[in-house]
ZAVOPA-891475 format. One line per 2 residues: number of its first residue (from 1); their letters; for each residue x, z, y of C-alpha. Coordinates in Angstrom, 2 decimals, always signed. Last residue first. Layout:
% residues N
NUM = a = X Z Y | ...
% end
This chain:
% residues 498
498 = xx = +10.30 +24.09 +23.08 | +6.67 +21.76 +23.68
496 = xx = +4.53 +23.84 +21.83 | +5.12 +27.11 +21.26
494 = xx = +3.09 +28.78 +18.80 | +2.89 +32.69 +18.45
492 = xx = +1.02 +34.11 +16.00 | -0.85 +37.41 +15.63
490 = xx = +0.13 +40.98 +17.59 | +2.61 +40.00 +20.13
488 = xx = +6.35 +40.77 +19.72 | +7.78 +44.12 +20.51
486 = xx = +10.96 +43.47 +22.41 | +14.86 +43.59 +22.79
484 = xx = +17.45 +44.99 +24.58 | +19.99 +42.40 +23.26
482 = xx = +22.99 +44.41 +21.94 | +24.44 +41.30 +20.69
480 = xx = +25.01 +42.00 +16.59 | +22.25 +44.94 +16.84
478 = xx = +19.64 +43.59 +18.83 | +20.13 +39.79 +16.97
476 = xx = +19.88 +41.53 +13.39 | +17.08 +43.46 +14.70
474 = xx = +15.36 +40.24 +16.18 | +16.24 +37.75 +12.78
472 = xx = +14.79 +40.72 +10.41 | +11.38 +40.97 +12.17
470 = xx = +10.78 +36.78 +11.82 | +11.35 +34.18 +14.00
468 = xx = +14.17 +32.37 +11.39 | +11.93 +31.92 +8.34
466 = xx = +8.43 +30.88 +9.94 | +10.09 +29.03 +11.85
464 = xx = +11.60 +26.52 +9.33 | +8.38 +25.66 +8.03
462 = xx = +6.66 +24.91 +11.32 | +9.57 +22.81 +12.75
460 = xx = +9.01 +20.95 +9.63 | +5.81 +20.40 +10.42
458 = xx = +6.62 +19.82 +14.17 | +9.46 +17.19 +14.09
456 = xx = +6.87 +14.55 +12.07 | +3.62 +16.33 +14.65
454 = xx = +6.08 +14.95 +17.24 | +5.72 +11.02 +16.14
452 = xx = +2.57 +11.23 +17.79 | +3.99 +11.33 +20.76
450 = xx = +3.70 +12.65 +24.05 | +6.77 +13.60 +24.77
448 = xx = +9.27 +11.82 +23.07 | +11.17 +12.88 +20.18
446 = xx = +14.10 +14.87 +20.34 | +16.12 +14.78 +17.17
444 = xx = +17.31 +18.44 +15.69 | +14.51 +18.81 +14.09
442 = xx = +15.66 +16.13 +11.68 | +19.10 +17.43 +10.91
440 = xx = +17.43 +20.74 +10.29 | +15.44 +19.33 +7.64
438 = xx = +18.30 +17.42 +5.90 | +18.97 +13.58 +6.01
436 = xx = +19.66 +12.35 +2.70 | +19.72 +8.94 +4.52
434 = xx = +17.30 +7.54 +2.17 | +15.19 +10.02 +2.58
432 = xx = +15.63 +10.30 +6.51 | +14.79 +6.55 +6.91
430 = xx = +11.55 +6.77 +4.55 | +10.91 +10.19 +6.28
428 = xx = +10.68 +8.13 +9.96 | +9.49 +5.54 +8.39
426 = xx = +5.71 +7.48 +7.84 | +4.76 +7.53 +11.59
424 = xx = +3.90 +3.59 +11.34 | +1.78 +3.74 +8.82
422 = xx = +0.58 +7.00 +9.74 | -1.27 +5.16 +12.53
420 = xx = -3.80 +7.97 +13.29 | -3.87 +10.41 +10.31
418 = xx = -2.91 +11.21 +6.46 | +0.63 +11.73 +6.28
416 = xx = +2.49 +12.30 +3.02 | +6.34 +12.98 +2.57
414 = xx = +9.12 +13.28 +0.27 | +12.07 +14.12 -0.42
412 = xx = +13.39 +15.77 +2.51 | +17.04 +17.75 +2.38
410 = xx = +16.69 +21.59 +2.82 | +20.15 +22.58 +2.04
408 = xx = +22.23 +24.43 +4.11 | +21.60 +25.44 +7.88
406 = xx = +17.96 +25.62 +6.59 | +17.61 +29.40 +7.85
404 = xx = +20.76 +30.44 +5.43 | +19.22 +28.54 +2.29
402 = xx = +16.45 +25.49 +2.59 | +14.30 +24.86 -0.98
400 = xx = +14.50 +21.17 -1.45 | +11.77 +19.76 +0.92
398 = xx = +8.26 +17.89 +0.72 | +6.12 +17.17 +4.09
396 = xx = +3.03 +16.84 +4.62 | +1.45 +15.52 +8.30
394 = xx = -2.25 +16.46 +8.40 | -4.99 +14.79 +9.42
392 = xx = -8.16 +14.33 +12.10 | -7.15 +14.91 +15.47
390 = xx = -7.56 +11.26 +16.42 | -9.04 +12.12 +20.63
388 = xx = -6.46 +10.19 +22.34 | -5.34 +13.27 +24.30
386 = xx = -5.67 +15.53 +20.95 | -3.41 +13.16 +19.20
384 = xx = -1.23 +13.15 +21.87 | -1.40 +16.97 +22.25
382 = xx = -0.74 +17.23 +18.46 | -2.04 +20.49 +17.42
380 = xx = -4.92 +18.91 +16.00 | -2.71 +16.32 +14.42
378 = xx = -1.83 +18.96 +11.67 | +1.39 +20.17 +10.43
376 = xx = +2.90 +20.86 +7.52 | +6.47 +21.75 +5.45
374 = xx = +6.39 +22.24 +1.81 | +8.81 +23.84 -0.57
372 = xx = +10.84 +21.95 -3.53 | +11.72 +22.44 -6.69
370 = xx = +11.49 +19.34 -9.40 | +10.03 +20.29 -12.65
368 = xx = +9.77 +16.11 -12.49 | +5.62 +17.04 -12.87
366 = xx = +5.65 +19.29 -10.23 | +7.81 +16.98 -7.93
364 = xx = +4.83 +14.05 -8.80 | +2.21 +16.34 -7.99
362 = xx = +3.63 +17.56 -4.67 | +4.03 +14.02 -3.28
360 = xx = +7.38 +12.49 -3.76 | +9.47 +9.90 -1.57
358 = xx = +6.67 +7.74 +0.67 | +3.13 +8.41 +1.74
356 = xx = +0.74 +6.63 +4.24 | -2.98 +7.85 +4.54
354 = xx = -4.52 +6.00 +7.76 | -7.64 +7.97 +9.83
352 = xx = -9.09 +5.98 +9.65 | -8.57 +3.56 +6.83
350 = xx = -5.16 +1.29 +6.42 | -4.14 +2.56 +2.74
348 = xx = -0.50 +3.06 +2.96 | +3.04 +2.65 +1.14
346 = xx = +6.04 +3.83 +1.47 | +8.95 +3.55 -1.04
344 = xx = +11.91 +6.15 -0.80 | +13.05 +6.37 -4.25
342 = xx = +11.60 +3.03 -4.97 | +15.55 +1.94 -6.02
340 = xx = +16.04 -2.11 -6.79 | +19.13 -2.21 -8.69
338 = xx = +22.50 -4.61 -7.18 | +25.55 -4.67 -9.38
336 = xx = +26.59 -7.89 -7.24 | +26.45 -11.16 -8.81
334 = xx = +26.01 -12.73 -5.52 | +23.13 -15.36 -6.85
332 = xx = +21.95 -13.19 -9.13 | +22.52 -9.54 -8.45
330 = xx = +22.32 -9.70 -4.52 | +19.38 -12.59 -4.32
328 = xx = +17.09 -10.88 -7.18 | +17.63 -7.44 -5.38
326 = xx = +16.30 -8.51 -2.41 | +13.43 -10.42 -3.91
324 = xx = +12.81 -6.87 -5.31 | +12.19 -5.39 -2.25
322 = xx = +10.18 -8.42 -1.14 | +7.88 -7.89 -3.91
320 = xx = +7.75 -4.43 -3.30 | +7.35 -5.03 +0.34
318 = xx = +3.76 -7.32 -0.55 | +2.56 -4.03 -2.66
316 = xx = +2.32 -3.84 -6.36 | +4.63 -1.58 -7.44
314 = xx = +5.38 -2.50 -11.34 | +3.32 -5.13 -13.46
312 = xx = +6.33 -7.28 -13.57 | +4.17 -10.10 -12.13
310 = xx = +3.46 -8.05 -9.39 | +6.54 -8.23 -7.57
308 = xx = +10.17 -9.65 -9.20 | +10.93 -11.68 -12.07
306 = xx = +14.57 -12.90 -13.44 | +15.46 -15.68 -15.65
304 = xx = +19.50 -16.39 -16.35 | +19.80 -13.20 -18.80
302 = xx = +16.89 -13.70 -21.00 | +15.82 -9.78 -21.12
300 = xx = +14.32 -10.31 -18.31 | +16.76 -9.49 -15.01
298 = xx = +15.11 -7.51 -11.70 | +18.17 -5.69 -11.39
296 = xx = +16.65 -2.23 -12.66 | +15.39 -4.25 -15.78
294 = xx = +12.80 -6.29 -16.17 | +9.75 -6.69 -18.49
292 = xx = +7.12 -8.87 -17.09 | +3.76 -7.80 -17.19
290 = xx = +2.14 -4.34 -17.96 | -1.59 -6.23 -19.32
288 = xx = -0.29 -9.31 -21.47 | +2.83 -7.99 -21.80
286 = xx = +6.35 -9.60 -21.41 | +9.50 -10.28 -23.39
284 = xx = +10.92 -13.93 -22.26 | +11.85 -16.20 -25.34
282 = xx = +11.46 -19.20 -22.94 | +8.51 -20.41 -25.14
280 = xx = +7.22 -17.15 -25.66 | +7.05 -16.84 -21.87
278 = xx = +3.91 -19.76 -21.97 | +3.69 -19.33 -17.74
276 = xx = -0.59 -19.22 -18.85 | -0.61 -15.66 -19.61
274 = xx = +1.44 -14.39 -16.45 | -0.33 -13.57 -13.75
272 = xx = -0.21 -9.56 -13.89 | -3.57 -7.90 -13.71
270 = xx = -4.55 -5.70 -10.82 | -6.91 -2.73 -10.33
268 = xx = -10.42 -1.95 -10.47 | -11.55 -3.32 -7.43
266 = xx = -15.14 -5.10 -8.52 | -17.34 -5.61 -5.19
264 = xx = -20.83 -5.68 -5.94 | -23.50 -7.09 -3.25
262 = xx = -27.59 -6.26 -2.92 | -26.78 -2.52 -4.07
260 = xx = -28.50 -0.40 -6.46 | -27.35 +3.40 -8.16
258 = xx = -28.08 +4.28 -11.37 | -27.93 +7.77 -13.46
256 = xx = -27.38 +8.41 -17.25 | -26.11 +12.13 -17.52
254 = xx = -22.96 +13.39 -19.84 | -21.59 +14.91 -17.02
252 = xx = -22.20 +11.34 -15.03 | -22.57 +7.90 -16.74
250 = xx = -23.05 +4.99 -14.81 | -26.40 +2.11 -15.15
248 = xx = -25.59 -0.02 -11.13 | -28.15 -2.33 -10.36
246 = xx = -27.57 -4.84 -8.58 | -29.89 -6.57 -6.34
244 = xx = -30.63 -10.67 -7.08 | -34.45 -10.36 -6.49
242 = xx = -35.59 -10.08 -9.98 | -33.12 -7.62 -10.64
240 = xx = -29.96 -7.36 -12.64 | -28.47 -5.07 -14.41
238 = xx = -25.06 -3.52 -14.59 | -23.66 -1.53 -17.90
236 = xx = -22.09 +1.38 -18.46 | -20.31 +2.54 -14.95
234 = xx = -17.92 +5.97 -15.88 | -18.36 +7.98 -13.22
232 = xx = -15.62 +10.90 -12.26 | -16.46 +9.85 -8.85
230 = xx = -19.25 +8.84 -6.94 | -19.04 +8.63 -3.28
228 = xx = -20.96 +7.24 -0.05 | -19.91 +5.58 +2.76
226 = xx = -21.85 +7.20 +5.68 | -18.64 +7.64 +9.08
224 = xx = -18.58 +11.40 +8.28 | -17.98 +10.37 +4.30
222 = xx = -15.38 +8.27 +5.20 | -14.06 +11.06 +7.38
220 = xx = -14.21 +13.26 +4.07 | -13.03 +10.82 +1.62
218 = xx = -9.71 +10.17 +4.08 | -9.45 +14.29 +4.09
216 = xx = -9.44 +14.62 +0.46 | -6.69 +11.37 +0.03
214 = xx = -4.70 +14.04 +1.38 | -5.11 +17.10 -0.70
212 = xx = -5.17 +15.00 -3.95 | -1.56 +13.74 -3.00
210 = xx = -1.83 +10.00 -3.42 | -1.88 +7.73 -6.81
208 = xx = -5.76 +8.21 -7.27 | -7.26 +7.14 -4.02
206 = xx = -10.44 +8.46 -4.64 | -10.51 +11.71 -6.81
204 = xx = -12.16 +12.31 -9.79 | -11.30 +9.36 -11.37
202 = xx = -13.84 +6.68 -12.79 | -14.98 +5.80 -9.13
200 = xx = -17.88 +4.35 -7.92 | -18.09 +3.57 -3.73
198 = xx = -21.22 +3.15 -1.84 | -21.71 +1.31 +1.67
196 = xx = -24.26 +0.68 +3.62 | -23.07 -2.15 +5.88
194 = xx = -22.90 -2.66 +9.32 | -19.42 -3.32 +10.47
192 = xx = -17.59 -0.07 +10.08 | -19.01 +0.52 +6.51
190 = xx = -17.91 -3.05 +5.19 | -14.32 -1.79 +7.09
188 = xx = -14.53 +1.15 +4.98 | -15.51 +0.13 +1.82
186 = xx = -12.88 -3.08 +1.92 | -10.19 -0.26 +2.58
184 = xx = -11.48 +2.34 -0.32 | -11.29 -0.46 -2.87
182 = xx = -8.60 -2.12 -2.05 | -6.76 +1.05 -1.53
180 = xx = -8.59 +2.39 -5.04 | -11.65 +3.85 -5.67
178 = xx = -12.80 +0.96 -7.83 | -16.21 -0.07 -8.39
176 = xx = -17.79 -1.11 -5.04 | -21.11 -1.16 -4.12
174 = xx = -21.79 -2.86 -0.79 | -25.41 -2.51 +0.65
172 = xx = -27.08 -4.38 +3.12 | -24.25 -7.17 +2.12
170 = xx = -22.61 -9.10 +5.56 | -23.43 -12.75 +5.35
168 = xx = -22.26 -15.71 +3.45 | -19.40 -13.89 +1.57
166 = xx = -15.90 -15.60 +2.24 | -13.87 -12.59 +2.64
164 = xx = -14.70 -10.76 -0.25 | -14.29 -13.95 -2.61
162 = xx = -10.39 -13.19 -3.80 | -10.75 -9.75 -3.14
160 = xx = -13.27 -9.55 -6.05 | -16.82 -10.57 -6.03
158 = xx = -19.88 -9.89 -8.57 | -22.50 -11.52 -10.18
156 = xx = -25.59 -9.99 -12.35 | -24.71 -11.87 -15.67
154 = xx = -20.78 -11.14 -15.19 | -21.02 -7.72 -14.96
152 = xx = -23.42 -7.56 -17.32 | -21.53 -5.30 -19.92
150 = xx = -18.47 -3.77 -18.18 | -15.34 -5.72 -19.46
148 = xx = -13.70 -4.75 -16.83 | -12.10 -7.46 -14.32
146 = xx = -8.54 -6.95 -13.31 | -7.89 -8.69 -9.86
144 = xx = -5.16 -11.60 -9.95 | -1.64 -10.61 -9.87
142 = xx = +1.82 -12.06 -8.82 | +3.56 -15.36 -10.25
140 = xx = +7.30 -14.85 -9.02 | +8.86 -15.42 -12.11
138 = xx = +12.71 -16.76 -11.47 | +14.46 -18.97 -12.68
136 = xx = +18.09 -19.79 -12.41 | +20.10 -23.01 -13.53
134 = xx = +17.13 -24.86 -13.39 | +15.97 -27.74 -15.04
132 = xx = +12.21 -29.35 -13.98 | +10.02 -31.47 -16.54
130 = xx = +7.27 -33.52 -14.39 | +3.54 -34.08 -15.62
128 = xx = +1.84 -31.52 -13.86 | +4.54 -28.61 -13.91
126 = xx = +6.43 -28.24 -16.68 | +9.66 -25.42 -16.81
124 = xx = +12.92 -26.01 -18.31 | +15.92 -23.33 -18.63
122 = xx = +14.64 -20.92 -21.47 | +12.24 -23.98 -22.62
120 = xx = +8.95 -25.83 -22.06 | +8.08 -22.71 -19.60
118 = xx = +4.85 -23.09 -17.68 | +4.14 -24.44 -13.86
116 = xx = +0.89 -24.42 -12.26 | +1.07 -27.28 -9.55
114 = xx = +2.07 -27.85 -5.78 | +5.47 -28.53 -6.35
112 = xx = +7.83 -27.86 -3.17 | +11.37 -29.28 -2.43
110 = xx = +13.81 -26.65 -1.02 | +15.87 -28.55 +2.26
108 = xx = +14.01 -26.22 +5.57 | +11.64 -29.11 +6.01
106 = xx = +10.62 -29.18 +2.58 | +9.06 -25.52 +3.67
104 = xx = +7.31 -26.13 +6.39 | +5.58 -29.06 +4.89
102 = xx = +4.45 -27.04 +1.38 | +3.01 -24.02 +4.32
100 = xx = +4.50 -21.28 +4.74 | +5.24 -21.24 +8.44
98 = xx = +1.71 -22.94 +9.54 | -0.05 -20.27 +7.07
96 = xx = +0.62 -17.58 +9.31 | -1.51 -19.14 +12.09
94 = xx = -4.07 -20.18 +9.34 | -4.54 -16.75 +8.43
92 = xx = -4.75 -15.00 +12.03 | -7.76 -17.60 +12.69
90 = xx = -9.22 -17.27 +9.44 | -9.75 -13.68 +10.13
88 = xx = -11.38 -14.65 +13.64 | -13.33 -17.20 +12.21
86 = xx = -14.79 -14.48 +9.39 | -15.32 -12.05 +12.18
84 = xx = -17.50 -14.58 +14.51 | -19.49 -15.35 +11.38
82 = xx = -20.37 -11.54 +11.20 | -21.17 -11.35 +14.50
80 = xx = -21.53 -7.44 +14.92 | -23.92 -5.55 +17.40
78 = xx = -22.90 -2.26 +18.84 | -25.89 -1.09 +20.86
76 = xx = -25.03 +0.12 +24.43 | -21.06 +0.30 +26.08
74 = xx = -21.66 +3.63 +27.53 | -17.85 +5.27 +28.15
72 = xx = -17.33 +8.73 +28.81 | -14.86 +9.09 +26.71
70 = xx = -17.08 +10.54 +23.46 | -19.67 +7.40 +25.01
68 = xx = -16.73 +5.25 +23.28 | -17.72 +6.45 +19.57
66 = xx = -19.54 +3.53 +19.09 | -17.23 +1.06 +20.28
64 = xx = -14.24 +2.84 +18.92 | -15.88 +2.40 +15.17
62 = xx = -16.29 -1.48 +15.84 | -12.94 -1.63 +17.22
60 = xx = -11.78 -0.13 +14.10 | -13.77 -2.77 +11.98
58 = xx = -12.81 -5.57 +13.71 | -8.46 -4.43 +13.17
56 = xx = -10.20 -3.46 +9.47 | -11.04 -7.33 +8.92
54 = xx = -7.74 -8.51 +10.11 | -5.79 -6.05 +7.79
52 = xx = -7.91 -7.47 +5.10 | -7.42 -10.82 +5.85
50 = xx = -3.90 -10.47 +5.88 | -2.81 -7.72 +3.19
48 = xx = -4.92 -9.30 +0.46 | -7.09 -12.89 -0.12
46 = xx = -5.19 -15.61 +1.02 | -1.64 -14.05 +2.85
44 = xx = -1.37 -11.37 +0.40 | -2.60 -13.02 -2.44
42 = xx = +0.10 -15.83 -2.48 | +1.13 -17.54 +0.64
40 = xx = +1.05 -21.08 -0.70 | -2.49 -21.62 -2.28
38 = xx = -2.86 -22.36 -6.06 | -0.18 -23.14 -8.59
36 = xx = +3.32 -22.99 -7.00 | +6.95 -24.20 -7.90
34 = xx = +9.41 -23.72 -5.07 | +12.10 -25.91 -6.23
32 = xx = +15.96 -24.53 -5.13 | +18.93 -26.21 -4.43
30 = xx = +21.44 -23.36 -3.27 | +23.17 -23.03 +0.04
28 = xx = +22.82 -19.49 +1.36 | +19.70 -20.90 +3.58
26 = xx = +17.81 -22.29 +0.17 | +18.27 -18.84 -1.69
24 = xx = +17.14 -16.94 +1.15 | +13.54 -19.09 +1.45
22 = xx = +13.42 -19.25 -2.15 | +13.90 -15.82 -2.53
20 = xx = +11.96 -14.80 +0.26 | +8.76 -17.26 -1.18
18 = xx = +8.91 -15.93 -4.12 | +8.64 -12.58 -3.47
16 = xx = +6.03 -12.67 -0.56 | +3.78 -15.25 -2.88
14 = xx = +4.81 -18.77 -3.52 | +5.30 -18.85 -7.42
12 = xx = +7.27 -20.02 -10.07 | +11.17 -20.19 -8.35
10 = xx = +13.23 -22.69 -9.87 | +17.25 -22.32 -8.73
8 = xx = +20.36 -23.92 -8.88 | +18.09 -27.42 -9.50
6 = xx = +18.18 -30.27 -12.01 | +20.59 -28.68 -14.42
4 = xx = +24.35 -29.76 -15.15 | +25.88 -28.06 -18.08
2 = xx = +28.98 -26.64 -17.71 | +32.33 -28.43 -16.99
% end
């Protein structure tokens, strides 16, 4: 008989990943403690995708009621309750909350430990006073905002997403260091609501991960809507004044320039949690700044403790960490060969217009020496789009090089849309990527008329018809059927609902 542990399974952590595997672990049977430091829900539910979606649902409505006299609509000054906001994005918090809270969960059979928990050994962990054996562990400890070490920063004040939404009143003017999706989304919605709005970035694009060309458009509606950019800045030092502003000391083509702002938002990317879980003691390899080290599975390199979402330092997104939940549940508790594949992971920064991207963006394929050929269309040909009056953005689309008029080849692998609810539009290519759907394949589905989901069909539409409607497909058509043929029209010829 083997050794008998306290639990099947100890999960550190109540985020998204955590919390499916403990939820899925304690439905297929298993005793499981859900060990948590902090507030159940992670930083998605507290301080990330939550609140922040909340905030930029105000914000858009904010936007629409300005731009409503465009319709014909007069709706007068625009005023903003800030304190009316903040309720509101409580509100949607605390009716999530109800299902995750430490009740909620004891009442589906896992029991719950409200404390920070570190490892005494490879199969004990210490929470508060109490020593907890587990058959299984797994890390589930996420991320905390990365703070430079940018002299002053600390002297003139700061908040990250952690304080954002709990600010006393809406800044006069937001700085925010970062061009990131936090970054870029908390600029936005600040922008939406009242606030000037000015964002630093080291890079010299915003929205570094995404397809230059796309994350060009989102700067230049932010920059229609009066947030201000700086990038390729490198911010020396931050000073503060005598009446609590910021001010902002960056470095620009070798010149010293400042900007000032009465509130400074730091979004510089994400640490991994995991310097207090005391891995050495567990003989778990990690890194202070990367994380966790995992394999494809999910497994450490001590084969019984697993980690999954940010704490591994990989994608870190609230469906990577369920992703890789996933994986945890198949390979360890069903000891399946199970790997956790991002080859068609979407993701997407919730401006507007939206930017939303899955598979490979032309950068990425360039850099893989990966051919490929690009299919596009824009939402001003969209009659929804046009109807609703969103024809900002492009839909992107990467293909292997088609043969024989894309009856052969021509699979997708990857796409980028930048306009109104890409989000949404974008699982359409996540579904057809992982499908290995080709592009004739996915012209040949009728989508509904109006949609926005047409300008998906239309850029590859596009592509492929600029290769069959072409001087060589008429004669070749004359000649095999004896059609009596035409001259086409001088310049293009689109048509739209064929």
């Amino acid at each position: 008989m083997g050794t008998k542990y306290d639990y099947d399974l100890a999960v550190l952590g109540a985020g998204s990943g955590g919390l499916m595997a403990a939820v899925g672990a304690t439905k297929l049977g298993l005793s499981v403690v859900l060990i948590n430091g902090g507030r159940i829900g992670g930083d998605c539910l507290n301080y990330g995708c939550v609140p922040s979606k909340s905030l930029l649902r105000v914000a858009r409505l904010a936007r629409a009621a300005r731009k409503s006299a465009e319709y014909g609509v007069t709706t007068g000054d625009v005023q903003v309750d800030y304190e009316a906001v903040k309720a509101r994005v409580e509100s949607v918090q605390a009716g999530i909350r109800q299902h995750e809270d430490a009740p909620f969960l004891r009442n589906m059979g896992m029991d719950v430990v409200e404390e920070y928990a570190e490892f005494a050994d490879p199969h004990t962990v210490v929470a508060g006073n109490q020593h907890f054996t587990a058959r299984l562990i797994l890390i589930a400890t996420g991320s905390r905002a990365a703070v430079p070490p940018i002299p002053g920063l600390e002297e003139a004040g700061f908040v990250t997403n952690e304080q954002i939404f709990d600010l006393p009143e809406l800044p006069r003017h937001l700085a925010v260091i970062g061009g990131g999706p936090i970054g870029i989304e908390m600029g936005w919605a600040h922008r939406q609501l009242g606030s000037e709005v000015t964002v630093l970035e080291g890079g010299p694009q915003i929205l570094g991960k995404d397809d230059p060309e796309m994350s060009a458009i989102v700067r230049q509606s932010m920059e229609e809507d009066g947030v201000g950019f700086l990038t390729s800045v490198n911010v020396s030092r931050i000073e503060k004044g005598a009446d609590g502003t910021k001010r902002i000391v960056y470095e620009k083509d070798g010149e010293e320039e400042t900007a000032e702002a009465d509130q400074l938002l730091v979004a510089a990317g994400r640490a991994p949690n995991v310097d207090k879980l005391r891995l050495e003691n567990a003989g778990v390899e990690y890194d202070k700044r990367k994380g966790v080290k995992v394999d494809a599975g999910q497994r450490t390199n001590v084969g019984h403790i697993y980690a999954v979402g940010d704490a591994t330092g990989g994608l870190m997104f609230t469906h990577a960490a369920g992703l890789e939940a996933g994986t945890f549940i198949r390979r360890a508790i069903f000891h399946l060969p199970a790997k956790t594949s991002y080859k068609a992971f979407p993701w997407c920064t919730y401006t507007d217009p939206e930017s939303a991207s899955t598979g490979l963006n032309e950068p990425e394929a360039k850099k893989q020496g990966i051919p490929y050929v690009v299919a596009r269309a824009r939402f001003s040909g969209n009659d929804r789009a046009l109807a609703e009056g969103t024809p900002e953005g492009l839909v992107k689309v990467l293909l292997e090089p088609p043969r024989l008029l894309g009856l052969r080849g021509g699979k997708i692998i990857g796409a980028q849309i930048v306009g109104p609810h890409a989000g949404e539009l974008i699982h359409e290519f996540v579904v057809a990527i992982n499908s290995g759907l080709t592009a004739t394949q996915l012209t040949g589905m009728t989508h509904a008329y109006p949609t926005l989901a047409e300008a998906n069909k239309r850029a590859i539409s596009n592509y492929l018809g600029e290769k069959l409607f072409t001087a060589g497909t008429r004669r070749w058509l004359k000649r095999l059927f004896g059609f009596a043929g035409t001259e086409p029209p001088e310049g293009e010829l689109e048509v739209k609902h064929g």
